[in-house]
N, CA, C and O atoms as a GROMACS GRO file, in nm:
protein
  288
    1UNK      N    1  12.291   8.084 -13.598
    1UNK     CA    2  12.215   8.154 -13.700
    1UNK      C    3  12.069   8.110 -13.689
    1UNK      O    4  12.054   7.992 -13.659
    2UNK      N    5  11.962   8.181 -13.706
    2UNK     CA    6  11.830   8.171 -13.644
    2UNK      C    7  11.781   8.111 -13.786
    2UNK      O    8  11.857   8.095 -13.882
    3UNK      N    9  11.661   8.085 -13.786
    3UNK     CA   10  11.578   8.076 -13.928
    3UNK      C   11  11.520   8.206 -13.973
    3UNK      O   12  11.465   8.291 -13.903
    4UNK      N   13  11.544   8.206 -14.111
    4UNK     CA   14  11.497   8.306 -14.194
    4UNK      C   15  11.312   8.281 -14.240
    4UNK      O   16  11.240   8.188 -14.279
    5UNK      N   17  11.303   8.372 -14.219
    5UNK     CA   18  11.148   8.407 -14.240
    5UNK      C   19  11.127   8.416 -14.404
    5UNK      O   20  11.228   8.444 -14.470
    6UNK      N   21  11.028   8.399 -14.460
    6UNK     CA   22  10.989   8.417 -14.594
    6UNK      C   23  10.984   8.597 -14.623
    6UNK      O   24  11.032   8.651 -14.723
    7UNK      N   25  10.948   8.635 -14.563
    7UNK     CA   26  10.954   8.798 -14.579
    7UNK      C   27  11.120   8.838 -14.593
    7UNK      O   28  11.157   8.874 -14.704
    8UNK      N   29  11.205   8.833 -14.499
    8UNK     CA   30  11.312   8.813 -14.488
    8UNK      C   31  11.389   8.780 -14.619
    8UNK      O   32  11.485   8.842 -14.664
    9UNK      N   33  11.322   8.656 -14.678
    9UNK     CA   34  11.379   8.596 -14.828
    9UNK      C   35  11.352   8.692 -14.888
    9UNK      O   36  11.454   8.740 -14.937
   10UNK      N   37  11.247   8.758 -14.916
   10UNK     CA   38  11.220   8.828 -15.047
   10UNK      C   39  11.252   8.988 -15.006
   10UNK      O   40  11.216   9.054 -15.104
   11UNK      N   41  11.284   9.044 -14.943
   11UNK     CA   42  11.357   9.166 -14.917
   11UNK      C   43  11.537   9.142 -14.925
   11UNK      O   44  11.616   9.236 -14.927
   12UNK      N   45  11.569   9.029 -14.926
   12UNK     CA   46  11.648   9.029 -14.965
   12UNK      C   47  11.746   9.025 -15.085
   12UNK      O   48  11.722   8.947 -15.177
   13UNK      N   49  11.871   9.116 -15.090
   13UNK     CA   50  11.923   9.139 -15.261
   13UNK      C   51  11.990   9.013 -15.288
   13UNK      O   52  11.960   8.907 -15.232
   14UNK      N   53  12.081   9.028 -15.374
   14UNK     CA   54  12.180   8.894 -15.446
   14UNK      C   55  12.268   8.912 -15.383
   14UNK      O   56  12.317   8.804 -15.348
   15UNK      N   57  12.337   9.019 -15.333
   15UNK     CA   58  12.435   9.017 -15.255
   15UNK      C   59  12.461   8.964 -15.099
   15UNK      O   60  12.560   8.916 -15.043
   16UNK      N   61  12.345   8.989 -15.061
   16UNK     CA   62  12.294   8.970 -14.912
   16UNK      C   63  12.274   8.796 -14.889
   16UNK      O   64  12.313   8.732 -14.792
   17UNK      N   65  12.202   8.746 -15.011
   17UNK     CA   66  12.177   8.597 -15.013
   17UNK      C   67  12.268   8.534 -15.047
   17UNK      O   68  12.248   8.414 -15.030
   18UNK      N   69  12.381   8.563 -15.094
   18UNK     CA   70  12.483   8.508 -15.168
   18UNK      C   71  12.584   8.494 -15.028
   18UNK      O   72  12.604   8.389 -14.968
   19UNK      N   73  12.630   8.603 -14.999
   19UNK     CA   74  12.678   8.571 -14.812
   19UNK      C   75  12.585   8.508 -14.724
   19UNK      O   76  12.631   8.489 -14.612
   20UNK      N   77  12.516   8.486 -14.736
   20UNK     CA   78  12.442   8.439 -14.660
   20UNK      C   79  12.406   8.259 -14.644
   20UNK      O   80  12.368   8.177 -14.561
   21UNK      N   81  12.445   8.269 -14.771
   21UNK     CA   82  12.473   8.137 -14.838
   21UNK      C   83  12.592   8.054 -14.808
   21UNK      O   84  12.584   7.941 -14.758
   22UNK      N   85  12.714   8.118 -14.845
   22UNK     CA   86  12.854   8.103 -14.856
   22UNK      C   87  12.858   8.054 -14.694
   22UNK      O   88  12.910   7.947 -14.661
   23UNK      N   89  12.802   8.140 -14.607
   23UNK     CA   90  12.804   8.148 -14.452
   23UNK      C   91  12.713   8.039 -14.339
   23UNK      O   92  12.712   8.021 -14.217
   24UNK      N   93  12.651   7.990 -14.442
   24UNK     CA   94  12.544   7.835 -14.414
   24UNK      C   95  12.636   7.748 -14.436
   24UNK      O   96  12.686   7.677 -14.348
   25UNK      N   97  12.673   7.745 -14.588
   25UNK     CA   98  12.762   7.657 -14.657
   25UNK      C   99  12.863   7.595 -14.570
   25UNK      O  100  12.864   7.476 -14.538
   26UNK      N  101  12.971   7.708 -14.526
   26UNK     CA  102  13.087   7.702 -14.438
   26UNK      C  103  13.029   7.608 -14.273
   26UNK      O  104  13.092   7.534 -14.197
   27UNK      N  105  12.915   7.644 -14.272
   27UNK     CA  106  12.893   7.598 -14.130
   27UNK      C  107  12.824   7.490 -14.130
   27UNK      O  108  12.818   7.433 -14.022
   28UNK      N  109  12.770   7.444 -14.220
   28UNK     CA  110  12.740   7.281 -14.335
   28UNK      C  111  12.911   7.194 -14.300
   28UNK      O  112  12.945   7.104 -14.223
   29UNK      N  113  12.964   7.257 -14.377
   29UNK     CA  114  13.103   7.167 -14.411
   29UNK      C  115  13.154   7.198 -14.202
   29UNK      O  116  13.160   7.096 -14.132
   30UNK      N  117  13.170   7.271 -14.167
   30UNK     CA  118  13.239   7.232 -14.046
   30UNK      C  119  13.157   7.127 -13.945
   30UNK      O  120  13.226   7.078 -13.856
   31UNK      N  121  13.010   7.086 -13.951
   31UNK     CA  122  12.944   7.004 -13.917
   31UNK      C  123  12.958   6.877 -13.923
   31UNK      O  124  12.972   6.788 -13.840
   32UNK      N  125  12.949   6.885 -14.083
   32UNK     CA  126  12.999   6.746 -14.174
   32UNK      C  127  13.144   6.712 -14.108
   32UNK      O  128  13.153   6.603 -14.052
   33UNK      N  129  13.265   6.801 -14.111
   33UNK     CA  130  13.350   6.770 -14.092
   33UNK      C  131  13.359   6.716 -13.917
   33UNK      O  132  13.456   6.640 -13.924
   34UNK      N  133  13.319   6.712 -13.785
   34UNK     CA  134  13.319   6.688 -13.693
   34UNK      C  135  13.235   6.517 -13.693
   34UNK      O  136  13.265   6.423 -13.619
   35UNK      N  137  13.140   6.520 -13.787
   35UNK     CA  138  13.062   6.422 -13.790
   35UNK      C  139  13.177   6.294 -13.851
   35UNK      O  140  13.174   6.174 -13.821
   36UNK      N  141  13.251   6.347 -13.922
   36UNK     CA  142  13.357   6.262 -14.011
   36UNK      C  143  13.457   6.226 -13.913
   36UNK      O  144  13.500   6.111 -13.906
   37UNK      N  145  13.494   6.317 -13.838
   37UNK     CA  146  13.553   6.279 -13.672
   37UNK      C  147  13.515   6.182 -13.571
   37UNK      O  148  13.586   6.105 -13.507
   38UNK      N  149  13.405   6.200 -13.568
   38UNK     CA  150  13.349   6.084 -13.507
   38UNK      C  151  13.278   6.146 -13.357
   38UNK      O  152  13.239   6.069 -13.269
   39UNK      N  153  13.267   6.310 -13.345
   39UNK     CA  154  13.246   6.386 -13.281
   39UNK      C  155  13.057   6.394 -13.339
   39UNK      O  156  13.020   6.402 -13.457
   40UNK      N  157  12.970   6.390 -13.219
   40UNK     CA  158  12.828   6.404 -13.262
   40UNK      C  159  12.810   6.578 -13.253
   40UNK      O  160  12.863   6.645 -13.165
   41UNK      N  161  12.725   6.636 -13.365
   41UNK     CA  162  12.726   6.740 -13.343
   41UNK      C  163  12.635   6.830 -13.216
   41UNK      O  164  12.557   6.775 -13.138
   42UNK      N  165  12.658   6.937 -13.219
   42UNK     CA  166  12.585   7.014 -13.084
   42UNK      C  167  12.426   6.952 -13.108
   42UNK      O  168  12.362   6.876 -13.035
   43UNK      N  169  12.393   7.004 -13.220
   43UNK     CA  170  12.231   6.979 -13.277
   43UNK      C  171  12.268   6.915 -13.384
   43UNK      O  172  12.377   6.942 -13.434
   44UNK      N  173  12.164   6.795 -13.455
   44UNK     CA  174  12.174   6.739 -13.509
   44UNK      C  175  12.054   6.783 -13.650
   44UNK      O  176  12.062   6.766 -13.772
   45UNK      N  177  11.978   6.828 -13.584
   45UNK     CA  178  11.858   6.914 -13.620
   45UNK      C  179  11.915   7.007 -13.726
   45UNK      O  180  11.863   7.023 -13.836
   46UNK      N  181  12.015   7.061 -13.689
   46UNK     CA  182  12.076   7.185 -13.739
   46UNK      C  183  12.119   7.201 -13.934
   46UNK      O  184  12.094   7.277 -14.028
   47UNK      N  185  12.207   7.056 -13.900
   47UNK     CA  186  12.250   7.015 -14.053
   47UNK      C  187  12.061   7.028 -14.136
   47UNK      O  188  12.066   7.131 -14.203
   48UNK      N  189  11.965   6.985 -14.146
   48UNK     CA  190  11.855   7.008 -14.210
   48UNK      C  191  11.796   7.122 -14.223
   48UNK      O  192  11.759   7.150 -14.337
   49UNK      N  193  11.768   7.222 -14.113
   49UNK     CA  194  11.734   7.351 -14.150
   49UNK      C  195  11.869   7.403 -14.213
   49UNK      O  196  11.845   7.463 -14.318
   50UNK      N  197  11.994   7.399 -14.186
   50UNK     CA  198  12.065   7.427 -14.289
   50UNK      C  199  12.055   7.462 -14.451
   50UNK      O  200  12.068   7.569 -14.510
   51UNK      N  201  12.019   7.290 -14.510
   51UNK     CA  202  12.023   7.248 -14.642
   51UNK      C  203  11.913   7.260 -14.672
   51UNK      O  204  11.894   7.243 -14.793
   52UNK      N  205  11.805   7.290 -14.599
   52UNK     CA  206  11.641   7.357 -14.641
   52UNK      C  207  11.644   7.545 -14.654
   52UNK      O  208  11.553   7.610 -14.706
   53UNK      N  209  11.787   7.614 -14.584
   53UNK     CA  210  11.806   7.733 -14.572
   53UNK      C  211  11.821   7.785 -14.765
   53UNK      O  212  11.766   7.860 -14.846
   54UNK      N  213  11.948   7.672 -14.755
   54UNK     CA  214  12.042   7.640 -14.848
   54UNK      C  215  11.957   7.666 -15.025
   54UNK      O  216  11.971   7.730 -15.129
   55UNK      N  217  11.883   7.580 -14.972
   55UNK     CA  218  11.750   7.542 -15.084
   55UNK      C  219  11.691   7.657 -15.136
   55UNK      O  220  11.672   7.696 -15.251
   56UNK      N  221  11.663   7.712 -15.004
   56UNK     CA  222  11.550   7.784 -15.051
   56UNK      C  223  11.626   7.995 -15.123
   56UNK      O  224  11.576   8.085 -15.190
   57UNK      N  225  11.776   7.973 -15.043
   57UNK     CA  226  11.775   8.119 -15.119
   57UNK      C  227  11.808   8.069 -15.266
   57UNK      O  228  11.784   8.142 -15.362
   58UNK      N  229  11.868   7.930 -15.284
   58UNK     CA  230  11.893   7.885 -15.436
   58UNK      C  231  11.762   7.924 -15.511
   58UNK      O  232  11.754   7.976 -15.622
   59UNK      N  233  11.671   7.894 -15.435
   59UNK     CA  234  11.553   7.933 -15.537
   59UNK      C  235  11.516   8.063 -15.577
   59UNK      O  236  11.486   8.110 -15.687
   60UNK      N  237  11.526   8.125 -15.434
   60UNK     CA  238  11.532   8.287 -15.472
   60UNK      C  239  11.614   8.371 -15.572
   60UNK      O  240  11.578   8.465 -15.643
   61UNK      N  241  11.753   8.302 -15.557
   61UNK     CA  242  11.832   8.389 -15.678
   61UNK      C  243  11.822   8.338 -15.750
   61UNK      O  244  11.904   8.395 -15.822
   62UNK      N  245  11.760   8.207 -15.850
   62UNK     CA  246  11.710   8.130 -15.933
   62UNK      C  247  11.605   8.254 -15.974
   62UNK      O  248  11.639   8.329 -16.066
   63UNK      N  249  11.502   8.271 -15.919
   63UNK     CA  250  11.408   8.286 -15.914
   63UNK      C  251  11.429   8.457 -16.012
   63UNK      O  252  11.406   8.468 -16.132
   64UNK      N  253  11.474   8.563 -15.924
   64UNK     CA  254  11.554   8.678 -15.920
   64UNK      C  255  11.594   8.685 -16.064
   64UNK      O  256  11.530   8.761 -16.136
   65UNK      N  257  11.722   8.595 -16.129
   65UNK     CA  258  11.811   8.559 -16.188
   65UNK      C  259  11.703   8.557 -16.343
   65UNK      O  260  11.733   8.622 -16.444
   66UNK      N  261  11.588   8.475 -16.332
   66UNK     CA  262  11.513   8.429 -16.432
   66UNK      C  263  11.414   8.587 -16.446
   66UNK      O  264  11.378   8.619 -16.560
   67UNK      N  265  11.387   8.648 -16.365
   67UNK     CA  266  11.282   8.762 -16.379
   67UNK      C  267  11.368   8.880 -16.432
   67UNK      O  268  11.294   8.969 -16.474
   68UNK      N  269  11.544   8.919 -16.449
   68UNK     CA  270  11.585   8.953 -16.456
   68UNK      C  271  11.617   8.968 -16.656
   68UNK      O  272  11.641   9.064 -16.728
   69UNK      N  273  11.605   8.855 -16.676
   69UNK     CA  274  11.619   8.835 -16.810
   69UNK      C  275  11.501   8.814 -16.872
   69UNK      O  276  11.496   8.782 -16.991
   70UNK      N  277  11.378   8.831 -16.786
   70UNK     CA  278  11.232   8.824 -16.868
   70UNK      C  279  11.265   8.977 -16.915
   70UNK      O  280  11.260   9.023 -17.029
   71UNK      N  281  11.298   9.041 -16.797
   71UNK     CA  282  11.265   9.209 -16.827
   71UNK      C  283  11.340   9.264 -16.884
   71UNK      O  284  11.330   9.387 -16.884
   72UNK      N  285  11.448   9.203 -16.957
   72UNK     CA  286  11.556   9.289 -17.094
   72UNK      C  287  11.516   9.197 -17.217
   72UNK      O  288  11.565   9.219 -17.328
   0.00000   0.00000   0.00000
């Protein structure tokens, strides 16, 4: 999975970030889990842009979530 661009973030819906999420997540925990093995991962690099991926759509549908209830 490549890195997401900031443009990218914000064209994106709740639905789209939410899989997108779930699909980091999953590939977080199978990392973790090899590392718990005692297996080094492919990239090590990887686990951090991960949980910085992770971060940042949290903020977006945070973000989304809060502008949503300004406007009702």
């Amino acid at each position: 999975m490549a890195i997401i661009k900031k443009s990218e973030f914000k064209q994106m819906n709740e639905g789209t970030a939410k899989e997108k999420m779930n699909d980091l997540k999953k590939e977080l925990i199978k990392i973790n889990s090899q590392i718990a093995m005692g297996t080094l991962p492919q990239s090590p690099g990887r686990i951090k842009e991960i949980k910085r991926t992770v971060a940042k759509l949290n903020m977006i549908l945070h973000k989304k979530t809060k502008e949503e209830k300004k406007a009702v």
